[in-house]
C-alpha positions in Angstrom: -17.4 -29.3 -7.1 -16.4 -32.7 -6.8 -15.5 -33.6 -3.3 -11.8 -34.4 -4.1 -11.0 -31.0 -5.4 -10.0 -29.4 -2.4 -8.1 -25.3 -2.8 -10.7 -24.7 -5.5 -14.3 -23.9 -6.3 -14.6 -26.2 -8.9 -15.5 -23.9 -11.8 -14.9 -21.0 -14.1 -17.7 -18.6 -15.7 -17.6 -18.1 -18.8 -19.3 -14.5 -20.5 -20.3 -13.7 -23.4 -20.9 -10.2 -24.1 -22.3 -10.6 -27.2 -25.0 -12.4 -26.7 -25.3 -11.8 -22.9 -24.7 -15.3 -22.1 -22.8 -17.3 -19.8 -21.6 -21.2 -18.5 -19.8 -22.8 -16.2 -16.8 -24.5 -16.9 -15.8 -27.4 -14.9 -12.3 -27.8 -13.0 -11.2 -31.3 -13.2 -8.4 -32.9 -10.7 -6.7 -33.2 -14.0 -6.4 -30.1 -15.4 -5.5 -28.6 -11.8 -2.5 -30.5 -11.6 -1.3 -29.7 -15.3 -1.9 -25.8 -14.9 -2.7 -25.4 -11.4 -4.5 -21.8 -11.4 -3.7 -18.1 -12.3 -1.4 -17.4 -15.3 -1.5 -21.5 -15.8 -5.0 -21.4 -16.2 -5.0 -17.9 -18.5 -2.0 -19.8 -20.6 -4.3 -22.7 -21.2 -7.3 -20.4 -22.3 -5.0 -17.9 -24.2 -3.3 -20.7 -26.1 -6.5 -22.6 -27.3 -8.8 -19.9 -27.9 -7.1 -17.3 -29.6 -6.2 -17.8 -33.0 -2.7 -16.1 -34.2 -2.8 -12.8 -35.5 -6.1 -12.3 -33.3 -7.1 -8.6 -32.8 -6.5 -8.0 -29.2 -9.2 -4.8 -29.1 -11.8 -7.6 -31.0 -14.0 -9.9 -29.9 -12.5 -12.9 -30.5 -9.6 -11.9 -28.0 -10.1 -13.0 -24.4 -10.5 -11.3 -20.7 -9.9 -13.5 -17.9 -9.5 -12.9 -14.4 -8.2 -16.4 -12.6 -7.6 -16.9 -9.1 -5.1 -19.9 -8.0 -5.2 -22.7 -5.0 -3.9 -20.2 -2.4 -6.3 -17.4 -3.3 -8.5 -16.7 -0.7 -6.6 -19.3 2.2 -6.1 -17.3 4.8 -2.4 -17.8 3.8 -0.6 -14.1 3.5 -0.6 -12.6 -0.2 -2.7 -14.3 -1.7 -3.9 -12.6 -5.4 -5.9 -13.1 -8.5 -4.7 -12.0 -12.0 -6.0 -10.8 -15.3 -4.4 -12.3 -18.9 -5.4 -11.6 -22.1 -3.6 -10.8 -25.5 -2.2 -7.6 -25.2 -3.0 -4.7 -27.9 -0.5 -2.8 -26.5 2.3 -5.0 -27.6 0.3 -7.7 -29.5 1.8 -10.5 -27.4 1.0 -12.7 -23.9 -0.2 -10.3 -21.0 -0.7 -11.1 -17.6 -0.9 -8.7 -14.5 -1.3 -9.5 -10.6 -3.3 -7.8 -8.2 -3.7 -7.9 -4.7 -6.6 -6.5 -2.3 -9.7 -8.5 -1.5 -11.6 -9.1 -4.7 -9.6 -12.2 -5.7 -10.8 -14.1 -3.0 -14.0 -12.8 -3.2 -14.4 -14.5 -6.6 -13.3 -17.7 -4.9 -16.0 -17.1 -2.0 -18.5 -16.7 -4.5 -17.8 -20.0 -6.4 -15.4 -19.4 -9.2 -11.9 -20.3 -9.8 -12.4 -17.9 -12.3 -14.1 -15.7 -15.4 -13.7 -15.9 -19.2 -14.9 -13.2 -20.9 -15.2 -12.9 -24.8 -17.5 -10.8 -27.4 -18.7 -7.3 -27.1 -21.8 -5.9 -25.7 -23.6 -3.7 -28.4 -23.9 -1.2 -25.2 -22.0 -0.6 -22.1 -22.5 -3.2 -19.2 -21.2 -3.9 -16.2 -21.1 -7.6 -15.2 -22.7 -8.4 -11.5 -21.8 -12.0 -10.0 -23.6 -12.9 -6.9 -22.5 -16.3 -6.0 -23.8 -18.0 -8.5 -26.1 -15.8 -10.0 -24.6 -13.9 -12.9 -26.2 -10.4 -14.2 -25.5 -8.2 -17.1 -26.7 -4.7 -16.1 -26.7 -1.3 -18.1 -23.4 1.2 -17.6 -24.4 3.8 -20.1 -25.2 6.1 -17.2 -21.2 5.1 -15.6 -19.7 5.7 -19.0 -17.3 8.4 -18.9 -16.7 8.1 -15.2 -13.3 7.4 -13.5 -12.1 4.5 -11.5 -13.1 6.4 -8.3 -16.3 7.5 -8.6 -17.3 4.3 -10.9 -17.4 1.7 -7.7 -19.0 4.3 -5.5 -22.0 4.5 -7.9 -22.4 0.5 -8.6 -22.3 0.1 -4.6 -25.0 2.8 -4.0 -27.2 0.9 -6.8 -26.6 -2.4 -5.9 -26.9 -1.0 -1.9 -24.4 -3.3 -1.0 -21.0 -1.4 0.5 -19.3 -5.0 0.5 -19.4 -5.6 -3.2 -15.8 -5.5 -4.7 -15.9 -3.9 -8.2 -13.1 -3.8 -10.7 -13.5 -1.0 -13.5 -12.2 1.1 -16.1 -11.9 4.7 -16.6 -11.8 7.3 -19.3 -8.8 5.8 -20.9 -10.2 2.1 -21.1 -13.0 3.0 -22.6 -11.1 5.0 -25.4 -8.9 2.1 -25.6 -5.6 3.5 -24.6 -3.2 0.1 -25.3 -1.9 0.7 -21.5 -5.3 1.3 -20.2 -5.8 -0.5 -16.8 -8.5 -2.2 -14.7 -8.7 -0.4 -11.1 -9.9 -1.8 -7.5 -10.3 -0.3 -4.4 -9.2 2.9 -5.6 -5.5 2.4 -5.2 -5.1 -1.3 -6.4 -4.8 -2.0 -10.3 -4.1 -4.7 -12.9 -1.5 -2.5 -14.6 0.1 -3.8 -17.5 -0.2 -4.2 -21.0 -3.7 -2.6 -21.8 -6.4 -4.5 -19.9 -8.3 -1.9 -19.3 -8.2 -1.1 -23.6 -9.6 -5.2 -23.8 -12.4 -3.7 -21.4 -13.1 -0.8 -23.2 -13.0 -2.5 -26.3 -15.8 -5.1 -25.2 -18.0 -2.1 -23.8 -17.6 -3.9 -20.3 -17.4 -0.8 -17.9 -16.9 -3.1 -14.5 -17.0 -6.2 -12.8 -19.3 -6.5 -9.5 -18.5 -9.4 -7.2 -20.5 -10.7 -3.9 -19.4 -14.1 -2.7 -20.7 -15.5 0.8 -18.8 -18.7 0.4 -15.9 -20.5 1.7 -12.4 -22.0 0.6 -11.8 -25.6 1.7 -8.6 -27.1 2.1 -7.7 -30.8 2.2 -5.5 -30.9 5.6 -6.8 -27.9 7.2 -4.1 -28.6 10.7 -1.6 -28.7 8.6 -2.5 -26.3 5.9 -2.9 -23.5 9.3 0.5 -24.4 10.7 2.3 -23.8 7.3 -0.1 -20.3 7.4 1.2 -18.9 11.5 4.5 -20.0 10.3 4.7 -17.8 7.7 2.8 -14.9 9.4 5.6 -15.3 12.4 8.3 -14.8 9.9 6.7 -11.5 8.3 5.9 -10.4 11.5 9.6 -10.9 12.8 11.9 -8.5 13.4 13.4 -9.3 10.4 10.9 -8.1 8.2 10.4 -4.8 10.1 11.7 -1.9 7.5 9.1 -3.6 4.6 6.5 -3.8 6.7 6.9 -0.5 7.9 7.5 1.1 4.6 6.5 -1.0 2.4 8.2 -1.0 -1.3 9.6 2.7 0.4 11.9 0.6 1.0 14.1 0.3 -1.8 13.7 3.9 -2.8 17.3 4.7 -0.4 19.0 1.4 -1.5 18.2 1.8 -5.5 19.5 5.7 -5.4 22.5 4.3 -4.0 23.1 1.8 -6.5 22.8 4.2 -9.2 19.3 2.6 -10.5 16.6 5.3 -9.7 15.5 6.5 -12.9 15.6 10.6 -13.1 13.7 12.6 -15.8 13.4 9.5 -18.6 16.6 7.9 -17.1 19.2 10.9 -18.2 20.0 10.1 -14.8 19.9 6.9 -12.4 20.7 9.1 -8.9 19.9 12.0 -7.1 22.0 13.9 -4.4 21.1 13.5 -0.7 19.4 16.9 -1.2 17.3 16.2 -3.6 16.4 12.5 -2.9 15.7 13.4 1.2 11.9 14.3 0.0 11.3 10.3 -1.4 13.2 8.4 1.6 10.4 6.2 3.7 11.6 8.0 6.5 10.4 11.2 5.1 7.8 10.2 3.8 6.7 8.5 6.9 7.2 11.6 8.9 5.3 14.1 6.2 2.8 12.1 4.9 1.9 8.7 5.6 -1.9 8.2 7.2 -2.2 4.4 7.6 -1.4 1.0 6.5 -3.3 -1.2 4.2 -3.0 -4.8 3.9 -4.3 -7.2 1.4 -6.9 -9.6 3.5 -5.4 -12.0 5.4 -1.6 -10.5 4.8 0.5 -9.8 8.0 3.1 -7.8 6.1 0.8 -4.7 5.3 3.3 -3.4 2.8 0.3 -0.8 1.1 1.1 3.2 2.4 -1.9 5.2 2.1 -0.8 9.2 1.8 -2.1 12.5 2.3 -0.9 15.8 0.9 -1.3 17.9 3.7 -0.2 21.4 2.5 -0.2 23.5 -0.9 -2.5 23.8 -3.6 -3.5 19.7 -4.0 -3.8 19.6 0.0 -6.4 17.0 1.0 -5.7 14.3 -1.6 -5.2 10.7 -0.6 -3.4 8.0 -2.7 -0.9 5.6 -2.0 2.5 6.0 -2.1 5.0 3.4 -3.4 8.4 2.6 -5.2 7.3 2.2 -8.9 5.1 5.4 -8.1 8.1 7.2 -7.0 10.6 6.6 -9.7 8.0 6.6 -12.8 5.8 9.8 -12.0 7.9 11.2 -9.7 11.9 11.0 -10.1 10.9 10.1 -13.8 9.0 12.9 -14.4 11.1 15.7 -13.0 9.9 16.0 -9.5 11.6 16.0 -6.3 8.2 17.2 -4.1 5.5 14.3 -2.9 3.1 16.9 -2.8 4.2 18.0 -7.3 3.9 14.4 -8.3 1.1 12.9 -6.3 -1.5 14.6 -8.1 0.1 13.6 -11.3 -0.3 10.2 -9.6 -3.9 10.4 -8.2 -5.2 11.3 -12.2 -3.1 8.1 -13.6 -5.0 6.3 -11.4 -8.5 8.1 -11.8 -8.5 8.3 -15.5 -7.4 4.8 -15.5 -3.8 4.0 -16.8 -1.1 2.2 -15.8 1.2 3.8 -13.7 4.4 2.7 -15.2 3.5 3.1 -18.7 1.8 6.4 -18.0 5.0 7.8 -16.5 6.9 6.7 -18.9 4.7 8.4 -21.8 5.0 11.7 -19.4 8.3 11.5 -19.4 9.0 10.7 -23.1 7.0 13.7 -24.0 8.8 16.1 -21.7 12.1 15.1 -23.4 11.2 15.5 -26.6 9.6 18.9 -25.2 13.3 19.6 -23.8 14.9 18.9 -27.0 12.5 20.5 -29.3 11.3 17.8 -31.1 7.9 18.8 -29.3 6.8 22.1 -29.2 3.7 24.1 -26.9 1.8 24.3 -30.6 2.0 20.6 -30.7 1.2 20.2 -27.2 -1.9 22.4 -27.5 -0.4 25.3 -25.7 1.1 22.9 -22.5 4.2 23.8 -21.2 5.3 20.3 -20.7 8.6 21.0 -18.5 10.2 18.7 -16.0 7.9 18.5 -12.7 5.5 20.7 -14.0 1.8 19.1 -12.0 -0.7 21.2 -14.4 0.7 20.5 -17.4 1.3 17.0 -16.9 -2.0 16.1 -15.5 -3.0 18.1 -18.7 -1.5 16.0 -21.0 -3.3 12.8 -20.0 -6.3 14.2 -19.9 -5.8 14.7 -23.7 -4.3 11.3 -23.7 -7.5 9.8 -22.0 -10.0 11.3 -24.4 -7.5 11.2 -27.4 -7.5 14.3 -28.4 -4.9 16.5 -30.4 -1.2 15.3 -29.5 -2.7 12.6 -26.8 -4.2 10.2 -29.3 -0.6 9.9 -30.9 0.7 8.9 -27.3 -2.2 6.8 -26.5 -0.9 3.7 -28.2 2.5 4.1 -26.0 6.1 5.6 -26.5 7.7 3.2 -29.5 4.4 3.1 -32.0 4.3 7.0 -30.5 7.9 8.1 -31.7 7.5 6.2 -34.9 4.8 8.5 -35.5 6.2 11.5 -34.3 9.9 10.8 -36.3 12.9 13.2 -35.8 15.1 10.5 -33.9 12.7 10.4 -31.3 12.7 6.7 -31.0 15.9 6.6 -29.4 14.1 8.6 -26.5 11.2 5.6 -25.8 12.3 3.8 -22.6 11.2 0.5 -23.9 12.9 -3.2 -24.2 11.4 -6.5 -24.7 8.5 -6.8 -26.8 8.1 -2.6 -27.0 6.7 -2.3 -23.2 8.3 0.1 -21.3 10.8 -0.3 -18.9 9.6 0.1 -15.2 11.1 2.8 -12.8 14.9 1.1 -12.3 17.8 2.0 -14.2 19.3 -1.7 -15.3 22.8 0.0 -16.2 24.4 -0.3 -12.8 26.5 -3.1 -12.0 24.7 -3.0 -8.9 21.0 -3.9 -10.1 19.2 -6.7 -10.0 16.2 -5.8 -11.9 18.1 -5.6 -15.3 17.8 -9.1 -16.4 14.1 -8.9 -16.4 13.3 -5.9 -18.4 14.4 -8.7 -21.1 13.7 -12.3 -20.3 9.8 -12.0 -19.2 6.9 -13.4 -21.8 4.8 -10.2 -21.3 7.5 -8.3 -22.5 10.2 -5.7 -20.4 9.1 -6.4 -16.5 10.0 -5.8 -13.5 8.6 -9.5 -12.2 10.5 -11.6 -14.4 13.8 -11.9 -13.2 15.8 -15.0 -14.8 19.2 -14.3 -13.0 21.8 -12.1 -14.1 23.5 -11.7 -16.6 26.6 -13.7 -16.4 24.2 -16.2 -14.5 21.2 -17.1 -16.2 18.3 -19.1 -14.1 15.6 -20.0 -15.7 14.3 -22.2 -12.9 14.0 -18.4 -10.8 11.9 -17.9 -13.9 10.0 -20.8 -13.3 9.0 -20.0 -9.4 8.2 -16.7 -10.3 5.7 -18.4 -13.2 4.7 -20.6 -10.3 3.9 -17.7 -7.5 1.4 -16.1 -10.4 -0.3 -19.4 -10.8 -1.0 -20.2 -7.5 -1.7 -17.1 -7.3 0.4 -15.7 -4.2 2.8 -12.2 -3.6 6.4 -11.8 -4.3 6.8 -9.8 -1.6 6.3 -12.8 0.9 9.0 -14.4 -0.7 12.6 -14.1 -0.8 12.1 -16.4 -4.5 10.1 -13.2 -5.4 11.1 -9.5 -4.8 10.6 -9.6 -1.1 14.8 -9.1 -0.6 13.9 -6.8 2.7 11.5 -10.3 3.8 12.9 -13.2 5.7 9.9 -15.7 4.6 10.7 -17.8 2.2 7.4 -19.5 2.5 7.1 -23.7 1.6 4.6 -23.3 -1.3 4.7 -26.6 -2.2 4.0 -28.1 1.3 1.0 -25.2 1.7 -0.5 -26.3 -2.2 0.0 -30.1 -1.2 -1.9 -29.4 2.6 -4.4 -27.5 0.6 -5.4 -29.7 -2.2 -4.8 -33.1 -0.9 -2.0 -33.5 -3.3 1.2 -35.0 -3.1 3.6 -33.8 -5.8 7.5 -33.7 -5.2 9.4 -30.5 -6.0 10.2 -32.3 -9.6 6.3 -31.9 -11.1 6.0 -28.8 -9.0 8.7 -27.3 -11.2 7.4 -28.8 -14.2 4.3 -27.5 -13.9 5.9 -23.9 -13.7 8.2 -24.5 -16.7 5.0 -26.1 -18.4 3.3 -23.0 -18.4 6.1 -20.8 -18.8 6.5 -22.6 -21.9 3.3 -22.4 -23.5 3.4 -18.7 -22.4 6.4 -18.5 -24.3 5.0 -20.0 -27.2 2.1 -18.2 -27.9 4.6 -15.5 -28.5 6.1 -17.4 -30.8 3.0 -18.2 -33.1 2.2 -14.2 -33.2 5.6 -13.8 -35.0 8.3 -13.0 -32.1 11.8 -14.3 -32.0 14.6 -13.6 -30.2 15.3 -10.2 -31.7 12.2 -8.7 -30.0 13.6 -9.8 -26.4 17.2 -8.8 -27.4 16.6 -5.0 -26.9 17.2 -2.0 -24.8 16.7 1.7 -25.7 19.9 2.8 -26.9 20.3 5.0 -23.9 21.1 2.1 -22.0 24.3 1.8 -23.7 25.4 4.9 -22.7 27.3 5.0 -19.4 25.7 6.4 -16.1 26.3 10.1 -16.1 26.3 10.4 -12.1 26.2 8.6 -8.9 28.1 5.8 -7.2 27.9 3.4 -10.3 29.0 6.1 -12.8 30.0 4.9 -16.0 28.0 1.4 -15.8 26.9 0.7 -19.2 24.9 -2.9 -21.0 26.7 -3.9 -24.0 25.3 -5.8 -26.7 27.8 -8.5 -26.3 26.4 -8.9 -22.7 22.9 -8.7 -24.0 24.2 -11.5 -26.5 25.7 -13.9 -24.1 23.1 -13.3 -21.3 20.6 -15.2 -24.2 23.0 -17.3 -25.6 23.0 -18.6 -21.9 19.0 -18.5 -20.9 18.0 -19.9 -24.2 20.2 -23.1 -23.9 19.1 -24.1 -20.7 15.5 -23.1 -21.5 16.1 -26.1 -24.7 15.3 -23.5 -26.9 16.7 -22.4 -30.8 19.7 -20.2 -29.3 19.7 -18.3 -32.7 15.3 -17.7 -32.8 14.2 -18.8 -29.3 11.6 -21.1 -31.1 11.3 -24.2 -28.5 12.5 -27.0 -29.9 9.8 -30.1 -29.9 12.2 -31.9 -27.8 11.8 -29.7 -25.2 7.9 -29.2 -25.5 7.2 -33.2 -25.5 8.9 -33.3 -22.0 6.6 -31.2 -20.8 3.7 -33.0 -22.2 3.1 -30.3 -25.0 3.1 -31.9 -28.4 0.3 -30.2 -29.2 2.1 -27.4 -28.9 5.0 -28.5 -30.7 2.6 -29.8 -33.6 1.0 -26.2 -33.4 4.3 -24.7 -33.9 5.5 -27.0 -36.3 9.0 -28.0 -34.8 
């Protein structure tokens, strides 16, 4: 790399599957400081790569995993993440992971990985520092995201190789399929593990016996304890001893902890006792995990210590909670878990998954689904069997689960009756995550509509009499340098004190010295472009301007009852957002204004504005 490129490696792999082929692409200062990592780099890729109206399960769409200038630091949270177009809702897709194989990639000499074709067979990709190697995966075909790392370690005979993998559902290219590591760590959202499948790419292998250097290394290191001594203050106690837990008390009593497909946003103290941390802590937590380098250790690995399912580990957290558990009918860690632990094995993503569970045990409750079309599952509220039934079926696509492979919406516009009403999606047709955004008390709500990838539950742009897009903008700027939002009270770490100086850390790092104006541009660059490769595969406004009609409905129960969106809210809230974004109010097209300030007009020519 060159010598003046300091918080990077210097270079991104390219793949091809196709013809089992790969280069290096060089990093330039240049096109750092435009895109600076992450989701800016992925935006880049995405928008110049992929033609409009691209099939995402094709070959032509690409894979990339991209770490950012604080992956693999030292710094707490640091991440990597995975963007690609997305066949579950045919738009942008981007999705954050933590653990250790982000920096791992770093250590072995990439920034990150393009991947594009399709392999006539299954492979599994090996990087070795800077040896890359296309290996054979028909014998791991067919197995889940568990037993598919163990195997590549024992034939590689390395135990410290990080692997990220698909399971069952990838490779039948489910459109909410994800990409698993480290057994309890995943790249969720939006069907990366489907863009997998479809390329008959079983895994990624990574060894990296490198190092990260950083321009100002004194100063870089003080900026790093300071931060650690805030997480590890006081202060910060209940998340780092829980973890997301966390929230699970404060969003029941705020009337925003989704209950059997959101019928119902609260449970009563005797019911919701069995998901508080404390609880939980007592009854089943076994240890703490943290991603490397991270002094919060926010991860809670648990154990189901009594009944039929005893002996099974998996992790327990907040969106795990309210979409498989609360949102499937349960009220028992040791009912849901399971349900949990085959999600993660067969290889979905949780908060889609849930969701689907849950949208098929309402229609099941109303009738609209019967045991016949089930194939004989009795499919009611917290039942463990039938549930981990279903996605079995759903995983191989057979009978009733290849109709819910491709995700609630497309699912009740196959299955008609008025089921549609019943799919707990809004922007772009994802589904909503495990939060309730009725209650006047959320803060969530705003982002199940405002984020590029679709409903989210990391996209906040204020609230709704208040829109920010500059809070948009950081959070665009966390998942391109590529660092946690639970270190940050910018990001969702509300029960964290740190509000860590990112800008000071990235210019200590790289040798840089950009004010907070170009720091913000760059994140409004990128959210931009994001933005605008939705707009050349045919989205407007309308698409972002929606919530499942339940959402109108007021709260039936709890502290917030009778909470309800509107559309006029939903109306103003964009009238708002998309005026200070400088975008068409009535389309949300940018205007070429807006795009040349950001030194797009290649966008804006592309778009023709």
């Amino acid at each position: 790399m060159a010598d003046t490129l300091f918080g990077y490696a210097g270079k991104i792999l390219e793949v091809d599957l196709t013809t089992h082929s790969s280069k290096t692409i060089e990093v330039t200062p240049e096109f750092a400081k435009k895109w600076l990592g992450g989701v800016g780099f992925g935006a880049y890729f995405l928008w110049n790569r992929v033609k409009a109206g691209a099939d995402p399960l094709g070959p032509d769409n690409l894979l990339m995993f991209m770490t950012g200038p604080m992956t693999g630091t030292g710094s707490s949270g640091t991440r990597w993440n995975a963007i690609f177009k997305s066949p579950h809702t045919g738009a942008w897709a981007r999705t954050a992971q933590g653990g250790d194989i982000g920096p791992e990639l770093k250590y072995a000499g990439w920034d990150g990985i393009v991947i594009t074709g399709k392999s006539d067979s299954p492979v599994y990709l090996y990087i070795n520092n800077n040896r890359v190697q296309f290996k054979d995966a028909r014998h791991l075909w067919g197995k889940d995201t568990h037993e598919t790392p163990q195997l590549i370690e024992e034939e590689l005979k390395d135990k410290l190789v990080k692997v990220a993998c698909i399971g069952p559902a990838g490779e039948n290219k489910v459109t909410y399929a994800m990409i698993s590591t480290e057994y309890f760590r995943a790249f969720g959202r939006l069907g990366g593990g489907a863009v997998m499948g479809s390329k008959n790419l079983k895994a990624v292998a990574i060894r990296g016996t490198g190092e990260v250097k950083v321009a100002d290394l004194d100063a870089y290191w003080k900026l790093v304890e300071q931060q650690r001594a805030a997480l590890l203050s006081p202060a910060n106690f209940w998340f780092r001893r829980w973890g997301t837990q966390t929230y699970n008390e404060w969003l029941n009593d705020v009337t925003q902890l989704g209950y059997k497909n959101f019928q119902e946003a609260w449970l009563d103290p005797d019911k919701f006792k069995t998901f508080s941390g404390q609880y939980l802590e007592k009854t089943s937590q076994l240890s703490r995990r943290a991603c490397i380098g991270c002094a919060n250790r926010c991860s809670t690995v648990g154990v189901v210590r009594t009944g039929p399912h005893a002996g099974l580990v998996d992790e327990i957290d907040y969106e795990g909670i309210a979409n498989v558990g609360s949102g499937c009918g349960h009220y028992d860690f040791r009912t849901f878990m399971p349900v949990e632990e085959a999600i993660e094995r067969l290889g979905f993503d949780l908060i889609s998954g849930g969701k689907v569970i849950s949208f098929a045990s309402e229609l099941y409750q109303r009738g609209i689904l019967t045991k016949a079309d089930l194939g004989g599952i009795d499919l009611t509220w917290g039942n463990t069997d039938a549930q981990i039934a279903l996605l079995e079926l759903i995983a191989s696509r057979k009978g009733i689960g290849d109709t819910l492979a491709v995700g609630t919406r497309k699912a009740a516009q196959k299955i008609g009756k008025d089921s549609e009403q019943y799919a707990m999606v809004a922007a772009l047709g994802n589904e909503i995550s495990g939060s309730d955004p009725r209650s006047s008390g959320a803060f969530i709500n705003t982002a199940y509509l405002a984020g590029e990838r679709g409903s989210c539950h990391n996209a906040p742009a204020g609230t709704w009499d208040a829109p920010d897009a500059v809070r948009q903008d950081k959070m665009t700027l966390f998942d391109s340098l590529v660092v946690c939002l639970f270190v940050s009270v910018d990001g969702w770490g509300s029960g964290s004190p740190i509000n860590p100086d990112y800008l000071a850390m990235l210019n200590a790092a790289t040798g840089w010295n950009i004010d907070e104006a170009e720091f913000y541009k760059i994140g409004e660059r990128i959210a931009n472009v994001e933005h605008a490769f939705n707009i050349r595969e045919g989205f407007r406004r309308k698409d972002w301007e929606y919530v499942p009609p339940r959402m109108y409905e007021p709260l039936p129960t709890g502290p917030n009852a009778g909470d309800a969106l509107t559309p006029e809210l939903l109306k103003s809230y964009f009238d708002g957002l998309y005026t200070l974004r400088g975008w068409d109010v009535a389309t949300g097209v940018p205007t070429r204004a807006k795009l040349e300030a950001l030194d797009l007009k290649d966008v804006a020519d592309a778009l023709k504005v």
